[in-house]
C-alpha positions in Angstrom: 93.9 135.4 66.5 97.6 136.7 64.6 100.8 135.6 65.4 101.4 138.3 66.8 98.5 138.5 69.5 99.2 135.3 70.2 103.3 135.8 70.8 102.1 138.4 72.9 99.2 136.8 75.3 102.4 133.5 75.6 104.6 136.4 77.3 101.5 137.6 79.3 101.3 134.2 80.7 104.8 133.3 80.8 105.0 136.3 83.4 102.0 135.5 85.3 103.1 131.9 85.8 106.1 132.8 87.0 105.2 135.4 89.8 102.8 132.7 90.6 105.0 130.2 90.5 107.9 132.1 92.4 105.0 133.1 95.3 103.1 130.0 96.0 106.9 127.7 95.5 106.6 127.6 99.5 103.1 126.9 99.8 103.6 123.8 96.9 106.6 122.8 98.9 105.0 122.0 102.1 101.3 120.7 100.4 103.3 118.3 98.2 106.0 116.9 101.0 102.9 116.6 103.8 100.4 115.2 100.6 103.4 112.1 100.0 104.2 111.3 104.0 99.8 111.6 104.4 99.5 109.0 101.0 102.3 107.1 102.4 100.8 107.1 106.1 98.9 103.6 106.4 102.4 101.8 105.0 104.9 103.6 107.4 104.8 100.8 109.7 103.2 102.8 112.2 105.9 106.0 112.0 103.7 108.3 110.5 99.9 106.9 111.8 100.2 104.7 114.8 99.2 101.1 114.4 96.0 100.0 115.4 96.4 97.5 118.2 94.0 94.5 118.6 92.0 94.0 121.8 90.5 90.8 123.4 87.1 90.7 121.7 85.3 91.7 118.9 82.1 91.6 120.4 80.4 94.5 121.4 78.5 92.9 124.6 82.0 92.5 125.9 82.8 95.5 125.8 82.8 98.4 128.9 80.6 101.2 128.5 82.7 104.3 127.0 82.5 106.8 129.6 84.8 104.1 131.6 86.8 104.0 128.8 87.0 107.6 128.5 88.2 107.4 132.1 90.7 105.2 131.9 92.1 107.3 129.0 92.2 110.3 131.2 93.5 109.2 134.0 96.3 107.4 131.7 97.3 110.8 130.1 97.7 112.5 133.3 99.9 109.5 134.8 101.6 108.2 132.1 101.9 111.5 129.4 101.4 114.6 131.4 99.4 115.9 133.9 99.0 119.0 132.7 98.1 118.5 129.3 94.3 118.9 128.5 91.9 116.0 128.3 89.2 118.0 126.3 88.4 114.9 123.5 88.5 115.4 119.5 87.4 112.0 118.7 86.7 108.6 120.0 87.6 106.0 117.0 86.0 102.7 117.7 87.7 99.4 115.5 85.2 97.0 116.2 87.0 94.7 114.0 90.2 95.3 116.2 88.4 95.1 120.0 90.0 98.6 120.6 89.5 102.0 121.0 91.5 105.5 120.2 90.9 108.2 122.8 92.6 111.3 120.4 93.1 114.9 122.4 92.0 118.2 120.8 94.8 120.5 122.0 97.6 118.1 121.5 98.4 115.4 119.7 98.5 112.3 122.2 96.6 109.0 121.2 96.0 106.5 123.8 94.5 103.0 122.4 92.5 100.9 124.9 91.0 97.3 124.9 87.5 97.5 124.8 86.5 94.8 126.7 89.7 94.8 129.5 90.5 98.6 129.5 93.7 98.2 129.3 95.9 100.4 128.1 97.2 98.8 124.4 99.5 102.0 123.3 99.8 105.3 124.1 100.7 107.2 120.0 101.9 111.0 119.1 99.4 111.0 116.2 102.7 112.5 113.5 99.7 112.2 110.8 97.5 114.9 112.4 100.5 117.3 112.7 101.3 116.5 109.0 97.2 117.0 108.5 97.4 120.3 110.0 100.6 121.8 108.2 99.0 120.1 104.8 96.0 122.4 105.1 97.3 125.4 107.1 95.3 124.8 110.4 98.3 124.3 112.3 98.4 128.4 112.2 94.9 128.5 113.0 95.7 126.0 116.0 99.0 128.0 117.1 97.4 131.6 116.7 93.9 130.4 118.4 91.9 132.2 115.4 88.1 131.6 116.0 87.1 130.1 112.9 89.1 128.6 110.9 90.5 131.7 108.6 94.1 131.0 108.1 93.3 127.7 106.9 90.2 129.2 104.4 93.4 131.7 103.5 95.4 129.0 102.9 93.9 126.8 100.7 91.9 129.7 98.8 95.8 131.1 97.9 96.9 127.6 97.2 93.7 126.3 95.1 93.8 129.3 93.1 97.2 129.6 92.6 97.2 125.7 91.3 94.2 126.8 89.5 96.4 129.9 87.6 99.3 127.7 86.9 97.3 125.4 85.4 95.7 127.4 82.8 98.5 129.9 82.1 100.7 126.2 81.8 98.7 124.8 79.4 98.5 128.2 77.0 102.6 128.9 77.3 102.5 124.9 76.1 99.5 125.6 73.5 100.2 128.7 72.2 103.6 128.1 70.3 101.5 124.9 69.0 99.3 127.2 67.9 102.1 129.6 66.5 103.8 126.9 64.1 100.6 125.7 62.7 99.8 129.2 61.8 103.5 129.4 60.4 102.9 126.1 58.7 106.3 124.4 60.6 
């Protein structure tokens, strides 16, 4: 390839990287802020995810049977949280290690920890690190809007992977190229 061609693909991909670059800066902005707080969440001291408390005991014959668990964690969000907040379940996370349970809500983000083999109630969380989750991958929208299946996330991280993917390659030619340029040039 001449100079020349090569002067003139660098401008090519100067421009392209920066209307990339100028669309996707707000996209970036929010992936890489959420990306630190979600790398960061485990060593927030329970600001960012909500620290697993320990229950009585470890052992698993101790423990109630989970649909009294599940119970006791619905009945606690409607007296102690809200009653009218929904008590439709996204997960159950079990820490055997820990003798407690998480009851976390699908349409809200409300975390109730139990003790396994008591039932008591050990804390009752705002999970911050599924709302950071969601706005890191874009399903917050699809949550707000109520979309059926997922497309403004898909959107989302389509734009987002193949914008990385574009700034990437057209980076590493506007730093290549001029290489490329002086060699030819002999400088």
């Amino acid at each position: 390839m001449e100079t020349t061609s090569l002067t003139k693909s660098t401008r090519l991909y100067r421009k392209i990287h920066k209307w990339a670059g100028t669309f996707l800066f707000t996209f970036f902005f929010f992936i890489s802020a959420t990306g630190l707080l979600l790398g960061w969440k485990k060593h927030s001291a329970g600001l960012i995810l909500p620290k697993t408390e320990k229950g009585t005991s470890t052992n698993l014959k101790d423990w109630l049977p989970y649909d009294s668990l599940h119970t006791i964690a619905v009945n606690t969000l409607s007296s102690k949280v809200d009653p009218n907040l929904s008590s439709e379940l996204d997960r159950i996370d079990a820490r055997p290690d820990k003798g407690s349970v998480k009851f976390v809500f699908k349409n809200h983000y409300t975390e109730i920890q139990l003790d396994c083999t008591t039932g008591n109630v050990l804390a009752i969380n705002t999970r911050v690190s599924d709302i950071l989750e969601q706005i890191h991958d874009g399903s917050i929208l699809d949550n707000f809007l109520k979309t059926s299946d997922g497309q403004i996330k898909l959107t989302y991280t389509t734009l987002a992977g193949l914008g990385l993917l574009t700034l990437t390659v057209t980076g590493f030619f506007l730093w290549f190229n001029p290489v490329r340029i002086r060699r030819r040039k002999g400088i």
